[in-house]
N, CA, C and O of each residue as an XYZ file, in Angstrom:
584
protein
N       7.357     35.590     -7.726
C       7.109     34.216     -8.079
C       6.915     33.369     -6.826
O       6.029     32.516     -6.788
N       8.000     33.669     -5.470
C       7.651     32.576     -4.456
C       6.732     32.601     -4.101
O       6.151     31.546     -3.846
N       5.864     34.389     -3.815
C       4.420     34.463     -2.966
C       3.142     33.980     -4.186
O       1.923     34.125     -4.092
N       3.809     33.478     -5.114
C       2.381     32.696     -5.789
C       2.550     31.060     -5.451
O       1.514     30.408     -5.318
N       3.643     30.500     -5.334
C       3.709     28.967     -4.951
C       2.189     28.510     -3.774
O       1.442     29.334     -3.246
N       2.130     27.372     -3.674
C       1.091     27.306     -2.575
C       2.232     26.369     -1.492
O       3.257     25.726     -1.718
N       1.685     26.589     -0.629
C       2.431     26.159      0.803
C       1.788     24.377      1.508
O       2.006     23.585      2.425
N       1.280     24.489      0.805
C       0.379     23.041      1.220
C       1.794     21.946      0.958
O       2.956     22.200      0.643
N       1.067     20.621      1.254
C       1.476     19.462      1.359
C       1.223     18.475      0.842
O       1.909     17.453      0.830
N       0.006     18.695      0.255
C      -0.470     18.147     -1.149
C       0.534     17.708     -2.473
O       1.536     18.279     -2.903
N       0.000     16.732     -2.838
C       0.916     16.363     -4.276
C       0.780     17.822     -5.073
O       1.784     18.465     -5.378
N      -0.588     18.279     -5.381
C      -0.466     19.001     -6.497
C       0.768     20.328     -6.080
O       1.737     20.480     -6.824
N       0.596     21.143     -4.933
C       1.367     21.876     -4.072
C       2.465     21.214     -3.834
O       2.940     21.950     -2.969
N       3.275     20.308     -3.970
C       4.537     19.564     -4.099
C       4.923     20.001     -4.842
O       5.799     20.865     -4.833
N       4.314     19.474     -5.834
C       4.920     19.531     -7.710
C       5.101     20.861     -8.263
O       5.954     21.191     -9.088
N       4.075     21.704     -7.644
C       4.398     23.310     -8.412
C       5.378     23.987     -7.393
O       5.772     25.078     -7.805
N       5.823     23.658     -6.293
C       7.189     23.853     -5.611
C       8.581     23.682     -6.345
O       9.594     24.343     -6.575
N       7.890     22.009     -6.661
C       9.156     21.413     -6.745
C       9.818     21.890     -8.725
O      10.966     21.906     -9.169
N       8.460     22.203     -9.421
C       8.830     23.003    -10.774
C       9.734     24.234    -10.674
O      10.698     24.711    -11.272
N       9.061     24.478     -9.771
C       9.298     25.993     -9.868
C      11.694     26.331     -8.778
O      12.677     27.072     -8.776
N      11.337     25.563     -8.411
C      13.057     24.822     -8.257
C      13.889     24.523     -9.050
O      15.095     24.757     -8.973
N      13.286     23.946     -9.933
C      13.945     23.250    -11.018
C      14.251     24.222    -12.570
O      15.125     24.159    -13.435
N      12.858     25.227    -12.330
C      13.614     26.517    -13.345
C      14.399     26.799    -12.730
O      15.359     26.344    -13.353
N      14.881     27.376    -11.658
C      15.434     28.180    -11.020
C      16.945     27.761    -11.118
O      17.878     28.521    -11.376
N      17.026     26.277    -10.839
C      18.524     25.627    -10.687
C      18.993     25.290    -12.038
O      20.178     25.271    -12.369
N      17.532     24.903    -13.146
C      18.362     24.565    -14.658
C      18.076     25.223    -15.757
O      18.568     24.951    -16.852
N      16.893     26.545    -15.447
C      16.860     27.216    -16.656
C      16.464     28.703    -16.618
O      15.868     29.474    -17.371
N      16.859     28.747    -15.814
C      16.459     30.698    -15.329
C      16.935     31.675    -16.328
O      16.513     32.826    -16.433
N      17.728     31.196    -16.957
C      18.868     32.157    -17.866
C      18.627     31.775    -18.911
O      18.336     30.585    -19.038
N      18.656     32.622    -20.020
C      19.153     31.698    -21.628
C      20.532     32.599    -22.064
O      20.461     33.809    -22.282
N      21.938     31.733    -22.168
C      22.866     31.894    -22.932
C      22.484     33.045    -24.045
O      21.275     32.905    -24.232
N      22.786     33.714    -24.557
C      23.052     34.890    -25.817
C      23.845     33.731    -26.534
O      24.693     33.030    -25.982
N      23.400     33.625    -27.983
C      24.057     33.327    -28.873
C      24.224     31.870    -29.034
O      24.973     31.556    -29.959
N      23.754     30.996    -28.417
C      23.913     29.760    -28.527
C      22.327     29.258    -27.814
O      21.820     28.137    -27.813
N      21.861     30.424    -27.294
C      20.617     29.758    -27.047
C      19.879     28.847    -26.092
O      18.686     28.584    -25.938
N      20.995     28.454    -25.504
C      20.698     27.132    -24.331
C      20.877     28.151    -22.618
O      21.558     29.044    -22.113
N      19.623     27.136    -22.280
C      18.696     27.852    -21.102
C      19.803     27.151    -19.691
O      19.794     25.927    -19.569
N      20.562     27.868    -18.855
C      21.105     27.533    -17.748
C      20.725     28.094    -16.286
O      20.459     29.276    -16.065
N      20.738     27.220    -15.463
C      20.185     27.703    -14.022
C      21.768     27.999    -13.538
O      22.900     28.039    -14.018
N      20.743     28.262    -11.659
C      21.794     28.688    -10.487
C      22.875     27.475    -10.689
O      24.097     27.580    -10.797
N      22.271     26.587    -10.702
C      23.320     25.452    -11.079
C      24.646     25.456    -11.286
O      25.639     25.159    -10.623
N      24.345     26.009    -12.751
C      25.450     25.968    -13.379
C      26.514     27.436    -13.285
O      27.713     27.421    -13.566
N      25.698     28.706    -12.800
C      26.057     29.808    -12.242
C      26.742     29.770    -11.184
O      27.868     30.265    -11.241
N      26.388     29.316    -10.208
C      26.807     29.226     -8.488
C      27.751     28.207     -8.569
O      28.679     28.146     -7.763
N      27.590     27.350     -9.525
C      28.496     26.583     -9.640
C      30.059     26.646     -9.920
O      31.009     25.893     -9.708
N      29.881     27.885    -10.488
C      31.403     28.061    -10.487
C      32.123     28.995     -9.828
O      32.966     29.840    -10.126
N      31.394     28.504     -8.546
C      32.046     29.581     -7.386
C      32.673     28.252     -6.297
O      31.973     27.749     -5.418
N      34.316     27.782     -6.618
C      34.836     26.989     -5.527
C      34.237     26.687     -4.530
O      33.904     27.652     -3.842
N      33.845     25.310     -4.015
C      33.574     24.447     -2.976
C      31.946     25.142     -2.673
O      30.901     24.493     -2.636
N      32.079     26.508     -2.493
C      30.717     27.199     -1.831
C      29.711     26.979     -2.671
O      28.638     26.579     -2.219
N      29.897     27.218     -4.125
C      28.837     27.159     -5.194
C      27.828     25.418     -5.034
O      26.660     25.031     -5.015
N      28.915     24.982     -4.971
C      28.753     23.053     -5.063
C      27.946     22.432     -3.939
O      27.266     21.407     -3.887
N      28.354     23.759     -2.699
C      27.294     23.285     -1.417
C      25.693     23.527     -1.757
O      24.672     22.840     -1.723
N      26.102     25.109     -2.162
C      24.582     25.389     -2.110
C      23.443     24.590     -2.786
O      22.375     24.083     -2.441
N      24.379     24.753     -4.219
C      23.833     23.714     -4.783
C      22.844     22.493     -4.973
O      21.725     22.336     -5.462
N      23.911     21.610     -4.274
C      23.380     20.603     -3.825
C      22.375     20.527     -2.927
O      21.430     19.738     -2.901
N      22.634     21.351     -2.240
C      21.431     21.403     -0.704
C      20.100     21.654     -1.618
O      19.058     21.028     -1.423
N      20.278     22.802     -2.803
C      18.565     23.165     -3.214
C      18.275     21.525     -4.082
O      17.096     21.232     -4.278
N      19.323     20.575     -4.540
C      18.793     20.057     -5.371
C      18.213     18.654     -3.803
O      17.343     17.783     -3.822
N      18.992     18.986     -2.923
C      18.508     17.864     -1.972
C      17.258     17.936     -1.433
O      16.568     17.003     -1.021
N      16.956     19.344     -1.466
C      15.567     19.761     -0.916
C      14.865     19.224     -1.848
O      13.763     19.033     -1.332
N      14.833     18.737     -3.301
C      13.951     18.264     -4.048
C      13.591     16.875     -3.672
O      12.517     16.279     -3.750
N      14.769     16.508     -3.242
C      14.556     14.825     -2.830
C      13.444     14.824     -1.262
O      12.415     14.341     -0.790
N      14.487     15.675     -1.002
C      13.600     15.550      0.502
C      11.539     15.997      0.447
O      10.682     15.559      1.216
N      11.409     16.648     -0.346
C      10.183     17.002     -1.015
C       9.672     15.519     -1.697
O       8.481     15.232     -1.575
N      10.618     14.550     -2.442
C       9.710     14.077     -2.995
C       9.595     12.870     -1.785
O       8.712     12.012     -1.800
N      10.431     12.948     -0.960
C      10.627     11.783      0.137
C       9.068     11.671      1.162
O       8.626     10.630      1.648
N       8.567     12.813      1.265
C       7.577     13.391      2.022
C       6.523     13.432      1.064
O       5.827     14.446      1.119
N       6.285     12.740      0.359
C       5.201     12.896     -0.982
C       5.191     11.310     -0.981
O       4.268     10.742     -1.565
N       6.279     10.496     -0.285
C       5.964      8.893      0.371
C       6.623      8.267     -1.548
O       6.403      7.152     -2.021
N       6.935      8.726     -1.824
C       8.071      8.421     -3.133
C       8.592      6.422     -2.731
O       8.843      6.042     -1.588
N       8.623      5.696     -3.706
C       9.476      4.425     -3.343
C      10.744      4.769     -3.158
O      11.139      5.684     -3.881
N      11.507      4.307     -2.400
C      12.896      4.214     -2.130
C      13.966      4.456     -3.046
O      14.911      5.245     -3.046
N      13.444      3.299     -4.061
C      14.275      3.068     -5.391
C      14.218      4.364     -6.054
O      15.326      4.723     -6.452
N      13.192      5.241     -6.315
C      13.006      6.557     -6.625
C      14.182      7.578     -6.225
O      15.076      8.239     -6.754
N      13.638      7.303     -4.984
C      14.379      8.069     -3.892
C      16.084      8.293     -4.343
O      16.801      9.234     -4.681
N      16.242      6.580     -4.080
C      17.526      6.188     -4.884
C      18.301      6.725     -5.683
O      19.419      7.172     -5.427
N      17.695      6.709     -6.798
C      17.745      7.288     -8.286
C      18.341      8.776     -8.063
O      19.408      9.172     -8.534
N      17.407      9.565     -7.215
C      17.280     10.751     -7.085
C      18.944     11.287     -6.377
O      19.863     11.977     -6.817
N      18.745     10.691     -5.336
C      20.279     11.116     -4.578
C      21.091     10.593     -5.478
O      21.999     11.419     -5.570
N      21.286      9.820     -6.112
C      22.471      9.350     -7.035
C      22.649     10.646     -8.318
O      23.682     11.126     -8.785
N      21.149     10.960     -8.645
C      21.385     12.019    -10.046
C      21.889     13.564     -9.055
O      22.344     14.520     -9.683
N      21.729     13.650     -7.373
C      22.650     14.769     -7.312
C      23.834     14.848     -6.579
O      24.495     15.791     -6.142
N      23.986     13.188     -6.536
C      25.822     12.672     -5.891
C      26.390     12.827     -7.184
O      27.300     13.652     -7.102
N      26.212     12.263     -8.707
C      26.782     12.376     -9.670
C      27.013     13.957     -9.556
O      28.030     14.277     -8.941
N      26.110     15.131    -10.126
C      26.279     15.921     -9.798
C      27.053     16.738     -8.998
O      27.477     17.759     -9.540
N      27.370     16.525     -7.732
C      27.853     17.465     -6.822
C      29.340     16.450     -7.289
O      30.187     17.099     -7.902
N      29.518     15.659     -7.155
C      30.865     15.168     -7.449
C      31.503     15.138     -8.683
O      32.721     15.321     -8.671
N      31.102     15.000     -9.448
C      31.737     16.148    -10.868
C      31.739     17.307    -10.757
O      32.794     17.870    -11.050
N      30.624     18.115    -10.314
C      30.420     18.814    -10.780
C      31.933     19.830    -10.033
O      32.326     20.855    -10.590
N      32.707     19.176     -8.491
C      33.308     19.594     -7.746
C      34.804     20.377     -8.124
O      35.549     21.251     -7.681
N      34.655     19.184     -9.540
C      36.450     19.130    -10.310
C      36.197     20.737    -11.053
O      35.189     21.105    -11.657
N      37.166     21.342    -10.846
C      37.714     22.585    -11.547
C      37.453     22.622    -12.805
O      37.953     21.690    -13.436
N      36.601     23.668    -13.642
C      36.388     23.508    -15.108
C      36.029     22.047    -15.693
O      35.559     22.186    -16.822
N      36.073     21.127    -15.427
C      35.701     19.682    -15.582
C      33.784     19.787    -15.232
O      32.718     19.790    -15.848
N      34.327     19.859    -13.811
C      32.763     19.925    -13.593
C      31.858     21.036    -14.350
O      30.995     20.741    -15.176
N      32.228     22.555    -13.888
C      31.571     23.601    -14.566
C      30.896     23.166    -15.836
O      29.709     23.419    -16.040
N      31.855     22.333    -16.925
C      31.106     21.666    -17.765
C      30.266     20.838    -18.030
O      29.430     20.899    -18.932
N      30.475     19.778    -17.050
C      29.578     18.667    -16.715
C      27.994     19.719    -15.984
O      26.895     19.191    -16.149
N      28.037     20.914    -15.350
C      26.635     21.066    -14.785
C      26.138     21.961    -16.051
O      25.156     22.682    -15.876
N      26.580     21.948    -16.921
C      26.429     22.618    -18.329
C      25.006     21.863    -18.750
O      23.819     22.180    -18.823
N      25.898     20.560    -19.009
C      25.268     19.510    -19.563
C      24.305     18.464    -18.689
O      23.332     17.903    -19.193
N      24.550     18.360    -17.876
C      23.926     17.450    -16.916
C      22.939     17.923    -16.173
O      23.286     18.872    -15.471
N      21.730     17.570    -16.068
C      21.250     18.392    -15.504
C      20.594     17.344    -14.507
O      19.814     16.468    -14.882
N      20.862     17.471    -13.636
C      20.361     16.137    -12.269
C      19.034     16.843    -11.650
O      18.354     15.993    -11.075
N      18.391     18.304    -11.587
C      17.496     18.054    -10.856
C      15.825     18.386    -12.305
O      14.603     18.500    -12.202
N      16.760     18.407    -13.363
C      15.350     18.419    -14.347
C      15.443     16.949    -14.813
O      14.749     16.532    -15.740
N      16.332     16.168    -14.133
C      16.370     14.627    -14.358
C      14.773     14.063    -13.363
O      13.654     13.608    -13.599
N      15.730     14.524    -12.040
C      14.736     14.242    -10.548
C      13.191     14.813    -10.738
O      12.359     14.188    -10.080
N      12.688     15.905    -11.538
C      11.796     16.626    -11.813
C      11.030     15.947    -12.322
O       9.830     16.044    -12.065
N      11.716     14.714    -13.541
C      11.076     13.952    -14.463
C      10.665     12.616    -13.599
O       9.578     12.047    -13.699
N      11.807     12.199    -12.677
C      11.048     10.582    -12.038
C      10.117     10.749    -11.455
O       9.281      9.868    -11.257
N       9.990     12.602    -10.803
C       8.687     12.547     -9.667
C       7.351     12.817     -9.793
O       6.384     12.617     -9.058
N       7.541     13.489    -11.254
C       5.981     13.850    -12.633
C       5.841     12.697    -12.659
O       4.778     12.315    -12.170
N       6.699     11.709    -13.158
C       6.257     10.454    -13.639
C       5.532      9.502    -12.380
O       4.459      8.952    -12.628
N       5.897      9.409    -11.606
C       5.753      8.978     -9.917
C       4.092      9.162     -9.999
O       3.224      8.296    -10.104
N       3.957     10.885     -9.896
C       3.133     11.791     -9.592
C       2.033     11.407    -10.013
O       1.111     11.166     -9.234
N       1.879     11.229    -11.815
C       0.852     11.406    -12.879
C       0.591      9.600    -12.460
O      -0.550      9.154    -12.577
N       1.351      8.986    -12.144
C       0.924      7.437    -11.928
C      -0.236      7.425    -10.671
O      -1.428      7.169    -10.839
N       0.277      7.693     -9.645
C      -0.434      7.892     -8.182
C      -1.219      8.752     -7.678
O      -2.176      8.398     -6.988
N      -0.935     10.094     -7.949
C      -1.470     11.001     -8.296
C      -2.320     12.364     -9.089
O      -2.313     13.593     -9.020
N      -3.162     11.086    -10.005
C      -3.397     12.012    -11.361
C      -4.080     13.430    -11.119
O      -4.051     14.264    -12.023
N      -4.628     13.676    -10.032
C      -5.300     14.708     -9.777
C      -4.204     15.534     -9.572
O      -4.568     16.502     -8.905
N      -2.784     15.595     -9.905
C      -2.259     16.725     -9.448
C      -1.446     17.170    -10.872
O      -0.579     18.036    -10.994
N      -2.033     16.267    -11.917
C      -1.390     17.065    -12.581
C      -1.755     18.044    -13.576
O      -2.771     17.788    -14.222
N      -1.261     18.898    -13.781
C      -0.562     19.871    -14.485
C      -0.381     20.715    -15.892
O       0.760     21.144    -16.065
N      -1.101     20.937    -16.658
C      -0.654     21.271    -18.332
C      -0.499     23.060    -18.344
O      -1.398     23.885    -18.182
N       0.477     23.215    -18.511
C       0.822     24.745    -18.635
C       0.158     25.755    -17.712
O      -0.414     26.795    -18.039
N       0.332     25.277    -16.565
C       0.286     25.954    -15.196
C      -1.501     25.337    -14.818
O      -1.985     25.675    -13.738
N      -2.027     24.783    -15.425
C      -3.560     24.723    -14.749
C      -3.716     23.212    -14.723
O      -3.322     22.313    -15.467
N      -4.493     23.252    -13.502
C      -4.774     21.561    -12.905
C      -5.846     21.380    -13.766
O      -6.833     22.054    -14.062
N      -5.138     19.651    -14.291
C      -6.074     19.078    -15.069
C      -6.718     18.055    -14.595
O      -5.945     17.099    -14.529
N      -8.238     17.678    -14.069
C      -8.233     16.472    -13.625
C      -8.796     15.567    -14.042
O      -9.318     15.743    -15.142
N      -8.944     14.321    -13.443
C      -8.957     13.013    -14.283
C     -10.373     12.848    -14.849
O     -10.615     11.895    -15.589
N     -11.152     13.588    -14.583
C     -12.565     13.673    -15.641
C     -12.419     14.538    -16.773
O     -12.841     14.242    -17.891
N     -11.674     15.882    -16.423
C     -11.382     16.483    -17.708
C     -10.767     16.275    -19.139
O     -10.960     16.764    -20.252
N      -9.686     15.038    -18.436
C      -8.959     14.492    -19.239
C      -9.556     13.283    -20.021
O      -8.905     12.967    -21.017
N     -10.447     12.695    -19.811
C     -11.314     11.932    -20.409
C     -12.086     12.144    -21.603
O     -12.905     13.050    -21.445
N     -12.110     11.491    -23.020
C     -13.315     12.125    -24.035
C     -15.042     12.676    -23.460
O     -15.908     12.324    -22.659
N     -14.767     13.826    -24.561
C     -16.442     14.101    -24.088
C     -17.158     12.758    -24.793
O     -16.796     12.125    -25.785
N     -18.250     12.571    -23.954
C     -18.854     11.007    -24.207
C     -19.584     11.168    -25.388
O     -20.038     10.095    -25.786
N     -19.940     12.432    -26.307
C     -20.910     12.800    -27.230
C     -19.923     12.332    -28.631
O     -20.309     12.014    -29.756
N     -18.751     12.412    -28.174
C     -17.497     12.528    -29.408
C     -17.164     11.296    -29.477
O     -16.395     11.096    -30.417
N     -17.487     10.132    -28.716
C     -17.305      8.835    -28.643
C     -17.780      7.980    -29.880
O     -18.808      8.363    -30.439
N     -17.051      6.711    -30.430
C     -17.552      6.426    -31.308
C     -18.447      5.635    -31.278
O     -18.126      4.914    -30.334
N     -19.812      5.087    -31.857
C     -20.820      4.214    -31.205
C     -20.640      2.879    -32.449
O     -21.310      1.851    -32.354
């Protein structure tokens, strides 16, 4: 999966980085029997103090990704706060473990920076792995109503 990512610096090459992170930390796994999809997150997470570092660092690399993609501040903001909440619950003994159950701070961050993205950047986005761009997405002009 990593040697298909693209390495560029580009929005569109941002975003399929920064997806492909975000399975990894919130849905790599699906639970047996209840059905619900959990990442490293919530795995690594329940490994005392060490789990909570790593953690955090992959979900910081998302920020720092979207920081370098020239993101507003307030974004930015948002972002470190959804993985300070995170790393600081998530820190408390069985308390947290539950809270990264449920919480999911970097398919939160995933969502402000699509949204960011598809505003500023429509050419980079995205529908089930293939770039869609902003002429494609437009009616064919024949189907138009006159």
């Amino acid at each position: 999966m990593a040697s298909q990512l693209p390495l560029g610096r580009d929005p569109h090459s941002v975003r399929r980085r920064i997806e492909a992170m975000e399975v990894v930390l919130e849905r790599a796994f699906v639970v047996p029997g209840i059905n619900r999809s959990i990442g490293l997150d919530a795995i690594v997470g329940l490994i005392p103090v060490v789990g909570d570092i790593v953690t955090t660092a992959m979900g910081a690399w998302i920020v720092w990704e979207a920081r370098n993609l020239g993101m507003p501040k307030f974004h930015i903001a948002r972002m470190v706060g959804n993985v300070g909440v995170d790393t600081v619950i998530g820190a408390i003994p069985l308390v947290g473990d539950l809270f990264d159950f449920a919480f999911r701070s970097n398919s939160r961050n995933l969502r402000i920076i699509k949204s960011w993205l598809d505003k500023h950047h429509p050419a980079a986005r995205t529908i089930e792995g293939e770039i869609v761009s902003r002429q494609d997405s437009l009616p064919d002009p024949d189907l138009r109503p006159r």
